[in-house]
C-alpha positions in Angstrom: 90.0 104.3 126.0 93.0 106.8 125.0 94.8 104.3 123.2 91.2 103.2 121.1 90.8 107.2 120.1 94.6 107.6 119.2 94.5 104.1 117.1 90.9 105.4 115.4 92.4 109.0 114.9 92.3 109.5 111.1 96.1 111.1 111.2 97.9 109.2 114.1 100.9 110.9 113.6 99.5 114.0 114.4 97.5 113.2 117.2 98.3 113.4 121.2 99.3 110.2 122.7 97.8 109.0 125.6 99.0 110.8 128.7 101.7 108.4 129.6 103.0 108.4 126.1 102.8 111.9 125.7 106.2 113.2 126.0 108.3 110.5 124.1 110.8 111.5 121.9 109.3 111.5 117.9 111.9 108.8 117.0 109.9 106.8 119.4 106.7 107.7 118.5 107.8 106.7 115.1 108.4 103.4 116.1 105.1 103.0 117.7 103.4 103.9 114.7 105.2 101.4 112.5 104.3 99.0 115.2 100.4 99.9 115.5 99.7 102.2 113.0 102.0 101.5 109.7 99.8 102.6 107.0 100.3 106.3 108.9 104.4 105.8 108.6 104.7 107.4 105.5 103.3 110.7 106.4 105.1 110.3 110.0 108.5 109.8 108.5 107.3 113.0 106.4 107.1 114.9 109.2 109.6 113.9 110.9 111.8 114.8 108.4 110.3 118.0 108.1 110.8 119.0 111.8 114.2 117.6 112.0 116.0 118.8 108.7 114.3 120.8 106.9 111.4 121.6 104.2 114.0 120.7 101.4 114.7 117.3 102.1 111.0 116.2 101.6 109.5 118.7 98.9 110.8 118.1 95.3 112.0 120.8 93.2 110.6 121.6 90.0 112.8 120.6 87.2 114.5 123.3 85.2 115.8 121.7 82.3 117.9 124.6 80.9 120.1 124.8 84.2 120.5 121.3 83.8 121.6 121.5 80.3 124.1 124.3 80.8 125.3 121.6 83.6 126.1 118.9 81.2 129.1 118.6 78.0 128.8 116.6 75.3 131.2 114.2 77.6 128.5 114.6 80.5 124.8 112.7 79.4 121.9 113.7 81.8 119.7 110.3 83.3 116.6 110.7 84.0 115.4 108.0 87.3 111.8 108.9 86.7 108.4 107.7 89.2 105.2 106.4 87.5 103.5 109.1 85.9 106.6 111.6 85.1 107.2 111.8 81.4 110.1 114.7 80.7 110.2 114.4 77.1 108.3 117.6 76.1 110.6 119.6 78.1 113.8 117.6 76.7 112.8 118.5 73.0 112.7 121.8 73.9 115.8 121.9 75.2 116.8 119.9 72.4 115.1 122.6 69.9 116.0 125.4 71.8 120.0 124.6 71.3 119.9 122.9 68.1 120.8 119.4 68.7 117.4 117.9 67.9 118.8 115.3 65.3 122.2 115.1 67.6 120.3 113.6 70.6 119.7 109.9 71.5 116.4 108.7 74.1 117.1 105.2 75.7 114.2 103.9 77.5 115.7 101.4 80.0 112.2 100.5 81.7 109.9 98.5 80.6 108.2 98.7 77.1 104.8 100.6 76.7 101.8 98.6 75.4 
């Protein structure tokens, strides 16, 4: 019956194991959730992460184009790996404005055309 209300718990990962289970390490608990609960191992790894290293290594920064500018040379281009969704253009002709190089500076799309 513990096992049925952890299993049915809406965040698994957060939830109290059954008494047994209750003081396993959280590497193991990880591994039971990929094993019986692995559409909650996202948000456990999450977490996980989170406890054992740190805020920083699962919240993304916000961008800040201009620091990354005065990072680069002419020598140095700046890649963008972007997810679905993230489109930094605005923010790169500003920069490009901003310095003067609109009419210097080359966009190469190396994804997949738009329709």
């Amino acid at each position: 019956m513990q096992w049925k209300k952890w299993y049915n718990d809406e965040k698994a990962e957060e939830a109290d194991l059954p008494k047994a289970y209750k003081e396993i390490s959280k590497f193991h608990k990880l591994l039971l959730l990929r094993a019986l609960r692995p559409d909650r191992l996202t948000n456990a790894l999450n977490l996980f992460i989170y406890e054992s290293m740190g805020q920083m290594y699962v919240e993304q920064s916000v961008l800040d184009i201009d620091a990354t500018y005065k990072e680069t040379s002419p020598t140095t281009p700046i890649f963008f790996v972007l997810f679905p969704g993230v489109e930094p253009i605005g923010e790169i002709n500003q920069i490009a404005q901003k310095y003067g190089f609109m009419d210097k500076k080359l966009t190469i799309s190396m994804g997949r055309p738009r329709d």
